[in-house]
C-alpha positions as CSV (number, residue, x, y, z in Angstrom):
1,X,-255.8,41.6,-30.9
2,X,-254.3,41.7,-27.0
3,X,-250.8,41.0,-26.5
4,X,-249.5,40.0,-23.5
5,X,-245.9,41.1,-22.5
6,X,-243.3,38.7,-20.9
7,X,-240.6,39.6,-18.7
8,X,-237.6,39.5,-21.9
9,X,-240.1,42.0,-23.7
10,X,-240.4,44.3,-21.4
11,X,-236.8,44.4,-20.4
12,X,-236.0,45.3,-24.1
13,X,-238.1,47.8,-23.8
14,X,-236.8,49.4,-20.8
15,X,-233.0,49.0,-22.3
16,X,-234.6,51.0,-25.4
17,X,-234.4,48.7,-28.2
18,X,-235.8,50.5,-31.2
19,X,-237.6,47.6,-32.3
20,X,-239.5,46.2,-29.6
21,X,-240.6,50.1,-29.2
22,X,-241.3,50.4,-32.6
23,X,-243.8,47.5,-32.4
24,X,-245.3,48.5,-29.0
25,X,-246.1,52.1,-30.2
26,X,-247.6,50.3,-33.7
27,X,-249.6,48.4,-31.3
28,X,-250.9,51.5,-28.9
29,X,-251.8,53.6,-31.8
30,X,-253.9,50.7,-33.0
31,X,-255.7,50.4,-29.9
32,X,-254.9,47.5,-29.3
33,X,-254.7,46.3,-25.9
34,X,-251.2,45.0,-23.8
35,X,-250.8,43.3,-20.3
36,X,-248.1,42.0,-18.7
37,X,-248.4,38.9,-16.2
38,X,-248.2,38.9,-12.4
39,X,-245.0,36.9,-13.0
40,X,-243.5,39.3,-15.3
41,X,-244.3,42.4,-13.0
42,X,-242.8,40.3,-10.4
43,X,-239.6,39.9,-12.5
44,X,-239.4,43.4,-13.2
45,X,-239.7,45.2,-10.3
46,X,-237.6,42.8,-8.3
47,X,-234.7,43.5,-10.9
48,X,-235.1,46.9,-10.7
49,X,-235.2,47.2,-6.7
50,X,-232.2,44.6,-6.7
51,X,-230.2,47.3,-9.4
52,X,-231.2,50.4,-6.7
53,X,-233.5,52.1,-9.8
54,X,-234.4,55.4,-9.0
55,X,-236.4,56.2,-12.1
């Protein structure tokens, strides 16, 4: 199965909920493949350059 990754998901799992991880690391140790979107990458790293991330 692939799974794609929208912009709430990935923000989950950059805020570390245990969940969301928990199902992403079930997910990579199944080999499974995950993308995220143009949109979503978009989202994300105009969040994180508007919050002044440094890591």
């Amino acid at each position: 199965m692939t799974y794609v990754l929208d912009t709430n998901i990935i923000t989950a799992i950059l805020k570390g909920n245990e969940k969301v991880k928990r199902k992403v690391q079930e997910v990579i140790v199944g080999e499974e493949e995950i993308f995220i979107n143009g949109i979503s990458y978009y989202e994300i790293k105009r969040g994180l350059l508007a919050a002044n991330a440094t890591a």
